[in-house]
C-alpha positions in Angstrom: 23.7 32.5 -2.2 21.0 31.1 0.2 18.3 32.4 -1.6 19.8 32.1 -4.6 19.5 28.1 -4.6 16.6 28.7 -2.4 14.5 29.6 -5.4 16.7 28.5 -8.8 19.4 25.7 -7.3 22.6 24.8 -9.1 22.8 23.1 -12.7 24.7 19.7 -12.0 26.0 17.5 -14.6 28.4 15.7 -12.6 28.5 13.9 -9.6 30.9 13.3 -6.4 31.2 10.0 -4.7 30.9 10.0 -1.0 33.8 8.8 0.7 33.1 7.9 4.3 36.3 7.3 6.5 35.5 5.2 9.1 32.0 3.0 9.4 29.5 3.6 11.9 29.8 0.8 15.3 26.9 0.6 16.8 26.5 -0.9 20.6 25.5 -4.3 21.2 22.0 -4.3 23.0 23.7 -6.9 25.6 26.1 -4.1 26.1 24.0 -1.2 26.3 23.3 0.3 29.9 21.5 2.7 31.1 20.4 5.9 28.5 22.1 3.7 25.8 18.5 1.0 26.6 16.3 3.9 26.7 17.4 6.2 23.8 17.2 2.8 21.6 13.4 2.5 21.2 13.7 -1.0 19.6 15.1 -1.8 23.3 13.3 0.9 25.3 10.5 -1.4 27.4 9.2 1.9 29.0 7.8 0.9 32.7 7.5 -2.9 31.7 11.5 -3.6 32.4 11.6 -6.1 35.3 13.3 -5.6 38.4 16.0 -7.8 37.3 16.2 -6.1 34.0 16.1 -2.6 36.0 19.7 -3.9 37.9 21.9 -5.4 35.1 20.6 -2.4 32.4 21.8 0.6 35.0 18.3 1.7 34.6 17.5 2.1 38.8 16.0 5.6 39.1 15.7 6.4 35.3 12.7 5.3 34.9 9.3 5.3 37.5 9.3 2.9 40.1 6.8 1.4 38.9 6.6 -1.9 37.3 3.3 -2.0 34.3 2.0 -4.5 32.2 1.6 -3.9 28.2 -2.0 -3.2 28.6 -1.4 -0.5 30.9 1.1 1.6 29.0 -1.4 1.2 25.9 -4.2 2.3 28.3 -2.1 5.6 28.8 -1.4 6.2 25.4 -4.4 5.7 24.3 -5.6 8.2 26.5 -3.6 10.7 25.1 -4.1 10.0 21.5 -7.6 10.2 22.0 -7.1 13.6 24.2 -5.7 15.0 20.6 -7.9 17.0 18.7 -6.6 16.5 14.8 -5.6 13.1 12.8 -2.4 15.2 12.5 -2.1 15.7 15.9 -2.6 12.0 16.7 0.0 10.7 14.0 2.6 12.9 15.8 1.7 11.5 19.2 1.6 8.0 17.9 5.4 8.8 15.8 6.8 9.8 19.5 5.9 6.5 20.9 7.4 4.9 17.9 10.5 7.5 18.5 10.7 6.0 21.9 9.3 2.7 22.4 8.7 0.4 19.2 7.1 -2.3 20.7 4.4 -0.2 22.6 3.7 1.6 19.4 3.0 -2.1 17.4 1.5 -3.2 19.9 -1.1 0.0 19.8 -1.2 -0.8 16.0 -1.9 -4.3 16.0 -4.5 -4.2 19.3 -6.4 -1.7 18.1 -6.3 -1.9 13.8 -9.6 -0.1 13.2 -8.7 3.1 15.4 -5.2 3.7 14.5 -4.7 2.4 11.3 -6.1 5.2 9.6 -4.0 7.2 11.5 -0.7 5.6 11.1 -1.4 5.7 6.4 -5.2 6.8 4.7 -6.4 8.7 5.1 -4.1 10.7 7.0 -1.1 9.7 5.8 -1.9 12.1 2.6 -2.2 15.1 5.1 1.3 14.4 6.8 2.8 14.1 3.3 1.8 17.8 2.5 3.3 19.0 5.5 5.8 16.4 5.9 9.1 19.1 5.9 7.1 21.9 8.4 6.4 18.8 10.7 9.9 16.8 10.6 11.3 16.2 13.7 14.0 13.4 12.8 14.5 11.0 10.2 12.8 7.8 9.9 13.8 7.1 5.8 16.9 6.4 3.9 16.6 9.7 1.4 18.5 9.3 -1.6 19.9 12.5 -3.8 20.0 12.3 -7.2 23.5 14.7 -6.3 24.4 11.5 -4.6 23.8 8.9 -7.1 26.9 7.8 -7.2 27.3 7.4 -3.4 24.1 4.9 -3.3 26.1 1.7 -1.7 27.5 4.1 1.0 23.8 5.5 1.9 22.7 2.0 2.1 24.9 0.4 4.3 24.5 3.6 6.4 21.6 2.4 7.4 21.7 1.4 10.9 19.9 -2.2 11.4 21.2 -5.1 9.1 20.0 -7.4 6.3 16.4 -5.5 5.8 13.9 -7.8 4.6 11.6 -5.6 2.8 12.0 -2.1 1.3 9.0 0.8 0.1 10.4 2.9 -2.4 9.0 6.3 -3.8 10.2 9.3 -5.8 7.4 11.2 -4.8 6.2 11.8 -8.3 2.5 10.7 -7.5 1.4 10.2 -3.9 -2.0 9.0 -3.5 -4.1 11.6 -5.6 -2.0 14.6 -4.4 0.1 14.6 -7.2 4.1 15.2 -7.2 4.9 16.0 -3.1 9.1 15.3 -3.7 10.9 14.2 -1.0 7.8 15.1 1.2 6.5 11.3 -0.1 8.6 9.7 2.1 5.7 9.3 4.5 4.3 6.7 2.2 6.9 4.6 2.8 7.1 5.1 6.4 3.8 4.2 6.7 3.7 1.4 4.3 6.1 -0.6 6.5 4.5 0.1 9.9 1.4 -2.2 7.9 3.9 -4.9 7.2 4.7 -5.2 10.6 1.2 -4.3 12.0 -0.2 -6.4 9.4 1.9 -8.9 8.7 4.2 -9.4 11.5 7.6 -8.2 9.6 10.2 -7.5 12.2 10.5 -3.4 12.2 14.3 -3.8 12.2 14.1 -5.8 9.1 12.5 -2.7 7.6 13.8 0.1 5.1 12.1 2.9 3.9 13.4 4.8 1.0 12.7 8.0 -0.9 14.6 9.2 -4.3 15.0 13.1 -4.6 15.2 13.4 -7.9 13.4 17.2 -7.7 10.1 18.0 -7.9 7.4 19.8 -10.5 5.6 20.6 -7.1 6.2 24.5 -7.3 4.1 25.4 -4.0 7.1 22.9 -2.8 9.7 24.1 -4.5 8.9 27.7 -3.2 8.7 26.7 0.8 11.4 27.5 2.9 11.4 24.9 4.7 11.4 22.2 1.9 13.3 19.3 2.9 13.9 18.0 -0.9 16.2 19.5 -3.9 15.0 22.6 -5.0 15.1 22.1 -8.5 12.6 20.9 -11.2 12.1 16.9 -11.6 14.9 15.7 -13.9 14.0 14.2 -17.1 12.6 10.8 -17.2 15.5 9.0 -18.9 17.7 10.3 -16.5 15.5 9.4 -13.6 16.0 6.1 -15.0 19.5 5.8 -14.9 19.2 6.9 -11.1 16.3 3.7 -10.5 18.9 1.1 -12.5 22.1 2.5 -10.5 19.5 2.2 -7.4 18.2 -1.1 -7.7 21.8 -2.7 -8.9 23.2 -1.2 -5.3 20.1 -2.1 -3.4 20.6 -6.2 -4.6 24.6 -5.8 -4.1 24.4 -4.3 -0.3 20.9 -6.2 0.6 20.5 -9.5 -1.6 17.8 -10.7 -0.2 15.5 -7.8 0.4 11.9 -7.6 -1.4 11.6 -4.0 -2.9 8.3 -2.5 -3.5 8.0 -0.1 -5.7 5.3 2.4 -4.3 3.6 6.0 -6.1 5.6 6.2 -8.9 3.9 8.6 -11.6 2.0 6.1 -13.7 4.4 5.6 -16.9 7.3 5.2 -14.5 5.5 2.6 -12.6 5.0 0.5 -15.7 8.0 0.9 -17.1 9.8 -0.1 -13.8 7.9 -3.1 -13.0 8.1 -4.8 -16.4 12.3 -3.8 -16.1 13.1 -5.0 -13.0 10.2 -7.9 -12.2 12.5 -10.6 -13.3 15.7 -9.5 -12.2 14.7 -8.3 -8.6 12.7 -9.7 -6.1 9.8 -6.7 -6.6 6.4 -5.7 -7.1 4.5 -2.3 -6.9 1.6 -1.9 -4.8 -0.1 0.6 -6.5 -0.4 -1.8 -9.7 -0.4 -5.2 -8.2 -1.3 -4.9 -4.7 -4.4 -2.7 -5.4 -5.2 -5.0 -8.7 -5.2 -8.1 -6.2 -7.6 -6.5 -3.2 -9.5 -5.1 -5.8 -9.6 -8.5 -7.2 -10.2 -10.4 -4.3 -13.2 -8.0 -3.4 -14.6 -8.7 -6.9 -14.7 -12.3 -6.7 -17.1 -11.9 -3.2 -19.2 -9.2 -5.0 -19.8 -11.1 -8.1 -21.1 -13.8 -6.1 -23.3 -11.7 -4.2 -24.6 -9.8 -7.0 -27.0 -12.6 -9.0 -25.4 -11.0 -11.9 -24.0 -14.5 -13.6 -20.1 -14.2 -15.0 -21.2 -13.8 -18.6 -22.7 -10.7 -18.3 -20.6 -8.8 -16.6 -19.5 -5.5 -18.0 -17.1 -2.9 -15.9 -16.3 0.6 -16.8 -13.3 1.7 -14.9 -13.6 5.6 -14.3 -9.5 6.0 -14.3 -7.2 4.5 -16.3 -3.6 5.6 -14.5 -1.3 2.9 -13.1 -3.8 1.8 -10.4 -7.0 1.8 -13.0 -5.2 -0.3 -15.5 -3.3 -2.7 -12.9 -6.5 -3.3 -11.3 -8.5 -4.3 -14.7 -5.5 -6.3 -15.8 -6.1 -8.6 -12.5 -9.7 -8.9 -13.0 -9.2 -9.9 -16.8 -7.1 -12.8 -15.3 -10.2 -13.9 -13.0 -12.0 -14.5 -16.1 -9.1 -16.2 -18.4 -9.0 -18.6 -15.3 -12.6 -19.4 -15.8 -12.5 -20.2 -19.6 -12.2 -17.1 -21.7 -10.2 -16.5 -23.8 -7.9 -13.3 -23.1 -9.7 -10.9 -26.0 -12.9 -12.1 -24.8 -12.2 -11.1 -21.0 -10.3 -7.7 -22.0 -13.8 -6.9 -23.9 -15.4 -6.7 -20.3 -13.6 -3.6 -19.8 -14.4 -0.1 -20.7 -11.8 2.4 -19.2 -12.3 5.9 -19.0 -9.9 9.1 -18.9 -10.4 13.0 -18.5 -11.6 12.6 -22.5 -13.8 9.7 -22.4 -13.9 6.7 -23.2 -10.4 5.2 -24.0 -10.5 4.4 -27.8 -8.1 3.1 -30.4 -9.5 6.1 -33.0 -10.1 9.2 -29.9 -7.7 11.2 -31.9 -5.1 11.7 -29.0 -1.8 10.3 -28.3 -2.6 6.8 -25.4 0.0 6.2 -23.1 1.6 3.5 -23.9 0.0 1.6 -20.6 -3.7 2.4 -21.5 -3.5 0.9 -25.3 -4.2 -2.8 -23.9 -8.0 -1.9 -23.1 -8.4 0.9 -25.7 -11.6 0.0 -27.9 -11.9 -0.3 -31.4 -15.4 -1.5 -31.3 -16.9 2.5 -31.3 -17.9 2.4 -34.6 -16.4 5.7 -34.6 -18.1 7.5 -32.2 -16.8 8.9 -28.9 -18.3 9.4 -25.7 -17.0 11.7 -24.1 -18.7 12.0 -20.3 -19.1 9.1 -17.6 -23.0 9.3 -18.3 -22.4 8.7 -22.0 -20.2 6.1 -21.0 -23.1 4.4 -18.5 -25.7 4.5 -21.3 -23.9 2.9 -23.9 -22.3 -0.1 -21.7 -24.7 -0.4 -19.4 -22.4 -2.3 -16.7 -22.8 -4.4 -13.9 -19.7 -2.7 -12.0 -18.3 0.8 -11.7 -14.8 0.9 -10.5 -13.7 4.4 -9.9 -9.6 5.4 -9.7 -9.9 8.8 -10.4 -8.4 10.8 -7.6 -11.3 13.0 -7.6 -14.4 13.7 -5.1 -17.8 13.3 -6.3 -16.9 12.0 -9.7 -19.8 9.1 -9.2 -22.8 11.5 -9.1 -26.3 10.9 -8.4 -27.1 10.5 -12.3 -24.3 8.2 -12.2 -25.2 5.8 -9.5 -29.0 5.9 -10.4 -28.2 5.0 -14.3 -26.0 2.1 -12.7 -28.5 0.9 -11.1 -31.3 0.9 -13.6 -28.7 -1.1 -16.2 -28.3 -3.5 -13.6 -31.9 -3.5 -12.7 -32.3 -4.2 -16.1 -31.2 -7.6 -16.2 -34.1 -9.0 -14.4 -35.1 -8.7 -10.4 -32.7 -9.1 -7.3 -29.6 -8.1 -8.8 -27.2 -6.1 -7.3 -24.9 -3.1 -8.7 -21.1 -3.1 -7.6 -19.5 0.4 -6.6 -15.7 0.5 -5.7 -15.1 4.4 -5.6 -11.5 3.5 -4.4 -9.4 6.5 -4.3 -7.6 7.9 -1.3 -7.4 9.7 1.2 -11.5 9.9 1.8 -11.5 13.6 -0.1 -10.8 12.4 -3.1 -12.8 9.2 -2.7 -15.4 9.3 -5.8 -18.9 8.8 -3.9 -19.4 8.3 -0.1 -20.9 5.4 1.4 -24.1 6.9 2.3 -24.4 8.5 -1.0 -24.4 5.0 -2.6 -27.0 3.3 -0.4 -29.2 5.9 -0.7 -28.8 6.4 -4.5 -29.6 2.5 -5.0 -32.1 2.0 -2.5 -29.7 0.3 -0.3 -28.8 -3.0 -3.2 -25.2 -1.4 -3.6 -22.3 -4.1 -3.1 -19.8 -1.4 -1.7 -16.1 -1.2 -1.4 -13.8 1.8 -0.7 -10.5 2.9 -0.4 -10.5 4.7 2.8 -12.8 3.9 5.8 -16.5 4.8 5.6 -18.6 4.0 9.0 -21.8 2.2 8.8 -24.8 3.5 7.8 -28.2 3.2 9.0 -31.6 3.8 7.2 -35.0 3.2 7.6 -34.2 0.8 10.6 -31.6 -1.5 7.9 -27.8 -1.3 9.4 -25.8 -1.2 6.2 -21.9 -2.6 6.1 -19.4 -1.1 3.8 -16.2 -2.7 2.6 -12.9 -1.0 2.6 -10.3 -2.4 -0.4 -7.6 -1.9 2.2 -4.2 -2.4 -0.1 -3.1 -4.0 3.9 -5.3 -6.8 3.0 -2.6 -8.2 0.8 0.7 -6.5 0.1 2.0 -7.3 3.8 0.8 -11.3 3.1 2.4 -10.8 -0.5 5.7 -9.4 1.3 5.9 -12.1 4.2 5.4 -15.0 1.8 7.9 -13.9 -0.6 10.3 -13.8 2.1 10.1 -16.7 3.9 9.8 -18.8 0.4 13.0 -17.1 -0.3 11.6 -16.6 -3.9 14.1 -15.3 -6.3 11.4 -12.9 -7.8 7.7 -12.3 -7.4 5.6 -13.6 -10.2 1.8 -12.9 -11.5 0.9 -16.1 -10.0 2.0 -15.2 -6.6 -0.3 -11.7 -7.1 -3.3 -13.2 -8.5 -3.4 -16.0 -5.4 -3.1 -13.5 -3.0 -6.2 -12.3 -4.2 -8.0 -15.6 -4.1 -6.6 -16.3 -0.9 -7.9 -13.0 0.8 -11.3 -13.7 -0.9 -11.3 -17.1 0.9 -10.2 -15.6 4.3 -14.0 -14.5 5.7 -15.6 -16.4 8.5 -18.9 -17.8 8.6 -20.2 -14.1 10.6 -18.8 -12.0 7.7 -20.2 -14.2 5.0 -23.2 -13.9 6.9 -23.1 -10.1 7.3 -22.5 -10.1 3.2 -19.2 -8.6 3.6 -16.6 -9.0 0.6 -13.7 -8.3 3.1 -12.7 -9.6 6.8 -13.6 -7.3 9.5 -9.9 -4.7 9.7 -9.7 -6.2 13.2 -8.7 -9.6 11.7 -5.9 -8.4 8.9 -3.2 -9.7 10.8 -5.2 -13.7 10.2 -6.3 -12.6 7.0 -2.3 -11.6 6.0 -1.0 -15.3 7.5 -3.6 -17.0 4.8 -2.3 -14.9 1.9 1.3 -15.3 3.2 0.9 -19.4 3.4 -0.9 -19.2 -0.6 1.6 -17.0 -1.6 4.5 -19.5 -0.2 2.7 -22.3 -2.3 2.5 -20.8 -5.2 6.1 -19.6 -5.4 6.7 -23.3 -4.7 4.7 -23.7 -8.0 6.3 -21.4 -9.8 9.8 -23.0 -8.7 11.0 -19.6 -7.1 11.5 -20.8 -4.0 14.5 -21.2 -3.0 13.7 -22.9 0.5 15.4 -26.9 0.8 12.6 -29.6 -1.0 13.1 -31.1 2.2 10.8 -28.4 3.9 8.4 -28.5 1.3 7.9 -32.1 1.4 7.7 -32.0 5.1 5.2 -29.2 5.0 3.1 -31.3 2.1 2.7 -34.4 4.4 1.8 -32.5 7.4 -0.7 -29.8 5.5 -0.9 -26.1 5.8 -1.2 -26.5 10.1 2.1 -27.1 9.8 3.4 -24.1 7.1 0.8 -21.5 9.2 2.9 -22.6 12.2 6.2 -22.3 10.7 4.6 -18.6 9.6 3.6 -17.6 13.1 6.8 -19.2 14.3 8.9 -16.2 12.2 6.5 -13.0 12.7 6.9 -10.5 15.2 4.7 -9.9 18.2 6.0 -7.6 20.4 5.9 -8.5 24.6 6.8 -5.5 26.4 
């Protein structure tokens, strides 16, 4: 029987309820002792409890008699990360500190942002999702069953710290540009909220990350052994609907004033559910918004870099999934707030697919997301390759979403450049190949200073190091989604905004473009150095506050907001800081 639903699992039409007969009581940290301090790892201080601490915790002789300082336990781990010979190797390190100490393991991630971030989501994130069920060692997730569907308030309040403040939710039907992983997504989420705490200072017990196993097409999955999910092909979308209503109804009973985010949902999905639940729920998806307003924000600095004046700016998006269209639906908003009209910024845009060039008349069924930029101005004719593409627009940007390596050739880049070059002397092409992890990442960063002779205004996905050539050190930009959705999270939930609107989105964006210092303007960066995203997130958070006070979704007392419009944004920064976490050891 093993094997049996091993390889074919059981057809289920109905569905038990869960019933759980007692509740769970956890110990109070003031009366936890001993093994009880050190197993918790929200409590666990390592070698930093104080000899007072040591006496009235029971904790004499069960730890070193030693008494350290924060910065030495981080020197030690990061002696041993570094020790390590694989990314992999060092995520599992890094997820035993976290397993055993929370506050070391934030304060490794928020000292030290440019080493470990990539370590803790991409690009390595995508390489612990594929392997997520050989390398599970305990849960970190809330992992939903569609078999359990019914018994969704129940897992919830299972769930062992109260009133979470912000949820990541997946299905696992598109993670990053692997495709469907299943339950082995769930490492997206995990590593989505470490960044809101790292990044944004969100308390990790106010945390939940979610995945829903609602099967998987995945059959290299669905054939592993040690798969962790349901061993049965996805259900069909209408029912996986039914699941994401029953789900989000639960999640706003048990948790009422959590922020959900939806996270790598398949692209229709991801549509669909933002548009259902954005005014219901206090929600947004990352993938669509998030990336749209980084994106965004990065466009607004490379535009004014590029001597290229607003009028003649034309973008071909190479991708036109949830991320591709999200993305060009923020950037048609940059130019509607600068006097166009709608129709006259969506004809900016030329978005291309696997078969070309998006067009009302291609002859193929559009999803129903991509028929906002379809053209109709072809005349008929299709163009069917990227190059094609290039030679008829002749753009000033190249945005690429693809999920696939080397897509921006050298043919590419070159004909970008010569339509930009076009336009008359000292302008500058923009290339955001954008994808993750850096495999699938359409051009590297060396590839597009040397294929423009070094005028490329560059921003990427994943991390690229600099680049040096002829004696000229050249910068690149990295459209880190951690640049905004922790800000975007934060100020939603400390405006106490009874949903998140487009407003809210689209000045995130302009706040994080406003967020350099005079040494990044001067380097001719478009985004703050990574070592400053934590700053960077407490601007977007304070913008985002504002506007939800705009937008009259904030539910905070008037009395604060006119207390915080006397004294200026000193005063609503230090009411931010003043509610973050920074974790003392």
């Amino acid at each position: 029987m093993a094997s049996l639903d091993t390889l074919r699992g059981y057809c289920q039409s109905t569905y038990g309820e869960v019933h759980q007969e007692t509740t769970t009581e956890y110990i109070s940290h003031e009366e936890a002792r001993g093994y009880q301090v050190l197993n918790q790892p929200h409590w666990n201080k390592g070698t930093s409890f104080t000899p007072q601490e040591r006496v009235s915790k029971n904790l004499t002789g069960l730890i070193p008699h030693v008494m350290e300082d924060s910065e030495k336990q981080v020197e030690r781990a990061l002696k041993m990360i570094r020790t390590r010979q694989t990314d992999i190797d060092r995520y599992l390190y890094l997820s035993t500190i976290k397993s055993q100490n929370v506050d070391l393991f934030y304060r490794i991630l928020m000292d030290h942002a440019k080493e470990m971030m990539p370590l803790v989501y991409t690009p390595t994130i995508g390489d612990v999702c594929l392997q997520y069920s050989t390398i599970y060692t305990r849960p970190e997730a809330l992992y939903i069953s569609i078999k359990q569907r019914k018994s969704i308030r129940t897992i919830l309040r299972n769930w062992p710290y109260p009133k979470p403040e912000i949820c990541v939710v997946t299905d696992g039907s598109r993670i990053l540009g692997l495709g469907d992983l299943g339950v082995n997504g769930v490492g997206i989420p995990i590593g989505k909220l470490a960044l809101y705490t790292a990044a944004a200072g969100i308390h990790p017990d106010k945390t939940l990350p979610i995945v829903l196993d609602c099967g998987t097409a995945n059959e290299i999955n669905l054939r592993d052994p040690l798969y962790l999910g349901l061993r049965q092909k996805r259900i069909p979308v209408a029912e996986q609907q039914e699941f994401m209503d029953e789900f989000m109804e639960a999640a706003a009973e048990v948790f009422p004033e959590m922020v959900v985010q939806f996270e790598d949902f398949e692209s229709e999905k991801a549509f669909n559910y933002l548009d259902r639940y954005r005014d219901q729920y206090k929600c947004f998806n990352d993938d669509i918004q998030g990336t749209g307003a980084v994106v965004l924000a990065g466009y607004i600095g490379a535009v004014n870099l590029s001597n290229v004046p607003i009028e003649e700016q034309r973008l071909v998006f190479m991708g036109a999934g949830s991320a591709g269209v999200g993305v060009a639906k923020q950037l048609v908003e940059y130019y509607t707030k600068r006097g166009l009209s709608e129709q006259q910024a969506k004809d900016k845009f030329w978005l291309v697919d696997t078969k070309g060039l998006v067009t009302k008349d291609r002859g193929d069924r559009l999803a129903e997301h991509k028929k906002y930029f379809a053209r109709t101005d072809n005349n008929g004719h299709q163009f069917r390759t990227l190059e094609e593409v290039i030679e008829y627009v002749k753009p000033s940007a190249l945005v690429g979403l693809t999920a696939t390596h080397g897509v921006f050739t050298e043919s590419v880049v070159r004909a970008l450049k010569a339509s930009v070059d076009a336009g008359g002397l000292g302008r500058r092409p923009i290339l955001f190949p954008l994808s993750n992890p850096l495999t699938k990442a359409e051009c590297t960063f060396k590839e597009a200073v040397d294929w423009t002779e070094g005028t490329v205004l560059f921003a990427s996905g994943s991390p690229f190091s600099s680049y040096a050539v002829n004696g000229v050190l050249y910068h690149p930009n990295q459209g880190n989604n951690v640049y905004v959705f922790p800000g975007i999270g934060l100020g939603a939930i400390l405006a106490k905004a009874s949903k998140v609107t487009d407003d809210m989105i689209y000045t995130s964006a302009a706040a994080l473009a406003n967020s350099l210092n005079a040494d990044e303007v001067k380097k001719g960066l478009i985004y703050p150095r990574i070592d400053r995203v934590r700053e960077a997130n407490v601007i977007v958070a304070r913008e985002v506050m504002k506007s939800a006070r705009r937008e009259g979704v904030s539910t905070l007392p008037e009395e604060q907001w006119l207390e915080w419009e006397e004294w200026g944004d000193v005063a609503l920064d230090r009411y931010i800081k003043q509610h973050v976490y920074d974790p003392m050891l």
